[in-house]
C-alpha positions as CSV (number, residue, x, y, z in Angstrom):
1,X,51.3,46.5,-28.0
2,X,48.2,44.7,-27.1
3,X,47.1,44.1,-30.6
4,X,50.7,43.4,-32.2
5,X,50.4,40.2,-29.7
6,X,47.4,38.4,-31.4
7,X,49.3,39.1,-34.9
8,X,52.8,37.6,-33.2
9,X,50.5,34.6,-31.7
10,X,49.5,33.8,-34.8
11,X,52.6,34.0,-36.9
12,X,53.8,31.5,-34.0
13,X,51.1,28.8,-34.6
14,X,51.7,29.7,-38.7
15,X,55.3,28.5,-37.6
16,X,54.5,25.8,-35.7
17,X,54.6,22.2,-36.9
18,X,53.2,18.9,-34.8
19,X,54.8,15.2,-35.3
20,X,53.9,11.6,-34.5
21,X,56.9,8.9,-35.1
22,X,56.7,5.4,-33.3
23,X,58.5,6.9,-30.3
24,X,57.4,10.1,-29.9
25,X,55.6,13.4,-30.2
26,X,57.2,16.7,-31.7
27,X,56.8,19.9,-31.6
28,X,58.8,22.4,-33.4
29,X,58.1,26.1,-32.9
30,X,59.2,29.5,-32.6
31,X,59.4,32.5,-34.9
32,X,63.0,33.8,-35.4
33,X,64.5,30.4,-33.5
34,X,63.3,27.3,-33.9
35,X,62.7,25.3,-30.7
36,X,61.9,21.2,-30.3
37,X,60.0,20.2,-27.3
38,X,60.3,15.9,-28.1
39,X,58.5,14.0,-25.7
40,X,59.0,9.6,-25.2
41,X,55.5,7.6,-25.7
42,X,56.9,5.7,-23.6
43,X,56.3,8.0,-20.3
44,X,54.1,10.0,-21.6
45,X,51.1,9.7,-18.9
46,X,48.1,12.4,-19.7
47,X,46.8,13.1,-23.1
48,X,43.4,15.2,-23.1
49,X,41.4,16.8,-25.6
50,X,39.8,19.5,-25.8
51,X,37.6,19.0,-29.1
52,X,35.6,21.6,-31.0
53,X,32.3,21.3,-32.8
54,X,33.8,21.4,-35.9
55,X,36.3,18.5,-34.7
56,X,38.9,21.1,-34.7
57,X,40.9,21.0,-31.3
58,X,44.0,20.8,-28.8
59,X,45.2,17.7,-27.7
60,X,47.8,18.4,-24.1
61,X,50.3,16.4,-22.7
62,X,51.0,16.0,-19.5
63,X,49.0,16.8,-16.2
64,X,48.1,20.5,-16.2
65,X,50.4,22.4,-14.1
66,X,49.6,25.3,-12.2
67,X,52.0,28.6,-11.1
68,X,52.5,30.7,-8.3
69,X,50.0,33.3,-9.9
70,X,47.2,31.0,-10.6
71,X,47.3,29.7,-7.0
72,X,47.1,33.3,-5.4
73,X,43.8,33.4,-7.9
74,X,45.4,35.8,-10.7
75,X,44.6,33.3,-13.3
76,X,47.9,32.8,-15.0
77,X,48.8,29.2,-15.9
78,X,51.7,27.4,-17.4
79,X,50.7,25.0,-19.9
80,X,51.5,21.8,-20.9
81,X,53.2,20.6,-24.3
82,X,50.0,20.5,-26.6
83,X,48.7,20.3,-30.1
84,X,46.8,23.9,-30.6
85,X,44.1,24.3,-33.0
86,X,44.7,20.8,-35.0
87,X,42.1,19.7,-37.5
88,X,40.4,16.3,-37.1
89,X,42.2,16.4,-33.6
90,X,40.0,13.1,-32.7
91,X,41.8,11.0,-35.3
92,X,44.7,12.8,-34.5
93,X,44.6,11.4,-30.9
94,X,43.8,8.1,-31.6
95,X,46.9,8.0,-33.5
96,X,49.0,8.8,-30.9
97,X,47.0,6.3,-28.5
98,X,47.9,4.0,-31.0
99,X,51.4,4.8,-31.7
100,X,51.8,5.1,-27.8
101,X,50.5,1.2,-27.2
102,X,53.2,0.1,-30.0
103,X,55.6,1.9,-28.1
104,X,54.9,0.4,-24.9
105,X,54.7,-3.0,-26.3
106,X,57.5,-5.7,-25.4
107,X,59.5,-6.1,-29.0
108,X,59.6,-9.3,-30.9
109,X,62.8,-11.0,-31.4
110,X,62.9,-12.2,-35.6
């Protein structure tokens, strides 16, 4: 059972695609359901990245949240909404910085 996880982890990510529009950030995921997680640039408030050597990375959204389990020191943790294990994950975030300061900006009238 242990082992059969890291194979059903990574037919997850296989499965997993990552969007950027001009008003939000998608995720869609999930192996025998699809699931969306779409969240406004508008509100969005933390994006951090966690950047590899070979510029490979995850980008999170959101403050880190905590459980029960990792407060009583057992180490579990529930996680954010996050980009895992993007390529050029740098360039990936200035695009949503970007895309999130267009959204924020007041429109103009033509």
């Amino acid at each position: 059972m242990i082992i059969g996880r890291f194979f059903v982890d990574a037919r997850i990510r296989e499965r997993t695609a990552y969007g950027v529009t001009n008003e939000r950030i998608v995720i869609v995921s999930g192996l025998f359901k699809s699931s969306v997680k779409s969240l406004s640039l508008r509100t969005l408030s933390d994006i951090s990245l966690d950047e590899r050597d070979d510029g490979s990375g995850t980008i999170t959204f959101g403050p880190a949240q905590t459980s029960a389990l990792f407060v009583a020191g057992r180490g579990a943790r529930q996680q954010s909404p996050a980009f895992e294990g993007i390529v050029n994950a740098r360039s990936v975030q200035q695009t949503i910085r970007d895309a999130q300061r267009s959204a924020t900006q007041p429109s103009q009238a033509s």
